[in-house]
C-alpha positions in Angstrom: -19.9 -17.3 -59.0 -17.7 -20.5 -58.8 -13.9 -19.5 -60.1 -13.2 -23.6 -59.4 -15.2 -26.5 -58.3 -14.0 -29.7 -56.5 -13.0 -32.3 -58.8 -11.3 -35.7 -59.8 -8.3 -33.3 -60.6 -8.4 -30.2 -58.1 -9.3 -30.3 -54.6 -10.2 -26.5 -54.8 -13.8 -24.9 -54.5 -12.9 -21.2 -55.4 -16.3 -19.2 -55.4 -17.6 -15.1 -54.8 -19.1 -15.9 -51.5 -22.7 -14.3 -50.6 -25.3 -15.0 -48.0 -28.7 -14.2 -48.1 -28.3 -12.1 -45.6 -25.8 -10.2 -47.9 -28.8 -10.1 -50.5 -31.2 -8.7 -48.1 -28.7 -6.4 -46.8 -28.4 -5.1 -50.0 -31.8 -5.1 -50.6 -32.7 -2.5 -47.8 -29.6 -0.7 -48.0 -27.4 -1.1 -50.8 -24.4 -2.8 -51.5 -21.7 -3.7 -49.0 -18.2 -1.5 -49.3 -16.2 -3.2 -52.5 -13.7 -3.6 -49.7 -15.7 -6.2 -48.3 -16.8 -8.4 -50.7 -16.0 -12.0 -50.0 -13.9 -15.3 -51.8 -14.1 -18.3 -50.4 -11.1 -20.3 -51.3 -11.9 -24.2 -50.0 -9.5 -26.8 -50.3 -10.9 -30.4 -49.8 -8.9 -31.1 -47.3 -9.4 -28.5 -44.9 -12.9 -27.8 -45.5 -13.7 -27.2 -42.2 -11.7 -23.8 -41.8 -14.2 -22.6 -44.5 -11.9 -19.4 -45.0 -13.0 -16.7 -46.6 -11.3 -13.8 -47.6 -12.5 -10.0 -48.3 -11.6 -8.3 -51.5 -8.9 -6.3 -49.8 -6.9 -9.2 -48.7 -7.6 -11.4 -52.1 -6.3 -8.3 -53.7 -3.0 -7.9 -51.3 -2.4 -11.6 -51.8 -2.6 -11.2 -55.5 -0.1 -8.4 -55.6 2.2 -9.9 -53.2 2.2 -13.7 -55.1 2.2 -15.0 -51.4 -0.8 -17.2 -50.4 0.8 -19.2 -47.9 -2.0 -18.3 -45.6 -4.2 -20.2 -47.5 -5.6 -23.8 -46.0 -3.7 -26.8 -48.0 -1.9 -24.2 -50.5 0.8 -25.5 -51.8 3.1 -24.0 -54.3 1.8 -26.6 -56.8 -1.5 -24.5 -56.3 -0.3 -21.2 -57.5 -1.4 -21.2 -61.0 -4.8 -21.8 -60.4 -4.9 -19.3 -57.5 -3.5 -16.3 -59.1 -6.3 -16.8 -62.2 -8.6 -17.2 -59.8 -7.9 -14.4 -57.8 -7.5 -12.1 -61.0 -11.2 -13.4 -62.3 -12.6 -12.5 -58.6 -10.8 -8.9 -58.4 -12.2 -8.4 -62.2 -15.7 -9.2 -61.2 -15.9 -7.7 -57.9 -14.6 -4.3 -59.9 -16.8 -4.9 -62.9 -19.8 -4.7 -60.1 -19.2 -2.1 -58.4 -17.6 -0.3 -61.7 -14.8 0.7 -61.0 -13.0 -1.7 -63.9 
């Protein structure tokens, strides 16, 4: 699920980030641990560090407000991150139910 897409106005791609390997995983095992559930949080400038971050630390960043450790984040950027973040921790919880 996409939380934000690059655009003519935002040079974020936000999305829950699953490989088929996550699916097949799941598949013959079940899910992953909530812990571990992945965002990817792109910036169109730094694309290539990819990072991805588990739930965990989307969820420390979120209660701390600090997401300086974020590729290209600039305090500009914290609106969008902290709904984004709250969508992701929503889903991710709605899930595995523990909303």
């Amino acid at each position: 699920m996409a939380y934000a897409r690059y655009d003519k106005n935002g040079g974020w791609y936000i999305f829950w980030y699953r490989t088929k390997e996550d699916e097949l995983q799941e598949e013959r095992v079940g899910k992953k641990p909530k812990a571990e559930e992945t965002l990817a949080v792109w910036h169109n400038e730094h694309r290539a560090d990819g990072p991805l971050f588990t739930y965990a630390e989307v969820s420390k960043m979120a209660c701390s407000g600090d997401y300086s450790r974020i590729p290209g984040y600039s305090e500009a950027d914290r609106d969008l991150l902290v709904e984004c973040f709250a969508e992701f921790l929503r889903d991710v919880d709605e899930e595995y139910g523990t909303a």
